[in-house]
C-alpha positions as CSV (number, residue, x, y, z in Angstrom):
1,X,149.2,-33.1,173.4
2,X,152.0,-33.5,176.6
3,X,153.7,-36.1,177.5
4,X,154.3,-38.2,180.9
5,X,157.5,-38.3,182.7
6,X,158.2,-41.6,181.7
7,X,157.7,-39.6,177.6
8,X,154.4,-41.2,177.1
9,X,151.6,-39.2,175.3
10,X,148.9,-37.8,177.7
11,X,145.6,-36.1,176.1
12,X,144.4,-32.9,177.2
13,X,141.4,-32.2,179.3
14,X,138.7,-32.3,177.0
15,X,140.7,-33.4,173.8
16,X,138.1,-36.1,172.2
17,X,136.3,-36.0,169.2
18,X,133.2,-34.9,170.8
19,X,134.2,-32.8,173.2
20,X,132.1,-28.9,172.3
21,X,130.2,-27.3,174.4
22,X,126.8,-29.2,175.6
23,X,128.0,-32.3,174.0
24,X,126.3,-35.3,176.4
25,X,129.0,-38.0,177.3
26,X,128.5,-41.6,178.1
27,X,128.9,-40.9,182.0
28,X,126.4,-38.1,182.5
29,X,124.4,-40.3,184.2
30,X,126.5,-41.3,187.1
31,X,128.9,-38.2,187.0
32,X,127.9,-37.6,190.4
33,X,128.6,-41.0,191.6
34,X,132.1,-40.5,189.7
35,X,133.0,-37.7,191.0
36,X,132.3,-39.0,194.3
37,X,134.4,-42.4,193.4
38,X,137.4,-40.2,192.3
39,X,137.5,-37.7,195.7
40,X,137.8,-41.0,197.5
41,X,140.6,-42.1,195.2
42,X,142.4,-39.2,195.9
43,X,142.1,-39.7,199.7
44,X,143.9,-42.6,198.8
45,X,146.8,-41.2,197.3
46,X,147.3,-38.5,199.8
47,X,147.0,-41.3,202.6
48,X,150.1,-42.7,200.2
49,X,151.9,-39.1,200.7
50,X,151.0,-39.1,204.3
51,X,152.4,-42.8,204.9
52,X,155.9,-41.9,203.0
53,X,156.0,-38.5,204.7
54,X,155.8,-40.9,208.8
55,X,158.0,-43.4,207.4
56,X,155.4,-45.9,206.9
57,X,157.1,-49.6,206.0
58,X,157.3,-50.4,202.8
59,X,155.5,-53.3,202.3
60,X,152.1,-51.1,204.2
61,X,153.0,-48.5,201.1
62,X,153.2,-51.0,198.0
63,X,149.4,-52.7,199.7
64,X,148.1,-49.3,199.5
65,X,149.4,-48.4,196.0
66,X,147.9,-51.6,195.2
67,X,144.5,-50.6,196.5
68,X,145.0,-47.6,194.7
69,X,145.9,-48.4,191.4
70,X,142.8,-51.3,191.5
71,X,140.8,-48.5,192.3
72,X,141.5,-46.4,189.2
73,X,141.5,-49.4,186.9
74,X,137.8,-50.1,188.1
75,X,136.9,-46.4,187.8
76,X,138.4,-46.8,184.3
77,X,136.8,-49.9,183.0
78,X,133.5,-48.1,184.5
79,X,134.4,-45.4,181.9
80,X,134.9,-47.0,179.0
81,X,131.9,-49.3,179.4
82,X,130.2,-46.4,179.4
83,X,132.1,-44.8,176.5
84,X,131.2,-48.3,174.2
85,X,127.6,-48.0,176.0
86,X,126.7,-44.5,174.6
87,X,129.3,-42.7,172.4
88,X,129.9,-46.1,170.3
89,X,126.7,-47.4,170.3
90,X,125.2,-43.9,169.1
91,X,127.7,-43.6,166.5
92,X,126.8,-47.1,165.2
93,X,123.4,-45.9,165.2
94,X,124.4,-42.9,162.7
95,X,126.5,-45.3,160.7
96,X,129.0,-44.1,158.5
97,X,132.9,-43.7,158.8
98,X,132.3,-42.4,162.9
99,X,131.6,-46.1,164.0
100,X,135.2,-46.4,162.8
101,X,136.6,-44.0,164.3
102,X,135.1,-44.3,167.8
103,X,135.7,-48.2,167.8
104,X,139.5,-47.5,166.5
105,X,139.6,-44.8,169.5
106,X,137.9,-47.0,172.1
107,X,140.5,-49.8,170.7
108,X,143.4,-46.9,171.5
109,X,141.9,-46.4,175.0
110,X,141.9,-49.8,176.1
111,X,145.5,-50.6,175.4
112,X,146.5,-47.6,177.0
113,X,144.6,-49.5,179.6
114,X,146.4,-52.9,179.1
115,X,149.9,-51.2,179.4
116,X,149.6,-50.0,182.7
């Protein structure tokens, strides 16, 4: 596991429980759409570099850092419906001790979510 700069723990690409080879995830469905979502996100944030890099006011910076940041939160909240929409709802399906532990990691997810 790394950590931010600010120390905070960041997981690896791919480091779920489910995350082997062929394994289907909640977003399959729409990856194309995500992907699409996220390229346009990053426009975003390279119109942020661009902005700082001419001097842009500050106020015009913080509206589009705003924009920015809704934008990942909504892409987010997309994501995790998913997640609860598949991954959870399958494992409730199996039953056992895995509903547990994909509700406790959805629960970790989401106030990673809160704090930001």
């Amino acid at each position: 596991m790394t950590t931010t700069e600010a120390g905070e723990p960041t997981a690896a690409p791919g480091a779920g429980a489910d995350h082997a080879p062929g394994t289907v995830h909640g977003y399959h469905k729409q990856k194309d759409e995500h992907l699409k979502r996220l390229r346009r996100i990053e426009g975003q944030i390279r119109g942020l570099q661009r902005m700082v890099d001419e001097d842009t006011y500050c106020i015009d910076i913080l509206t589009q850092v705003s924009a920015s940041t809704k934008a990942l939160q909504s892409f987010a909240l997309q994501l995790l419906e998913e997640h609860l929409r598949h991954c959870v709802a399958d494992a409730a399906l199996r039953g056992g001790d895995e509903i547990d532990a994909k509700v406790e990691e959805a629960t970790k997810a989401i106030g990673r979510l809160l704090r930001t």
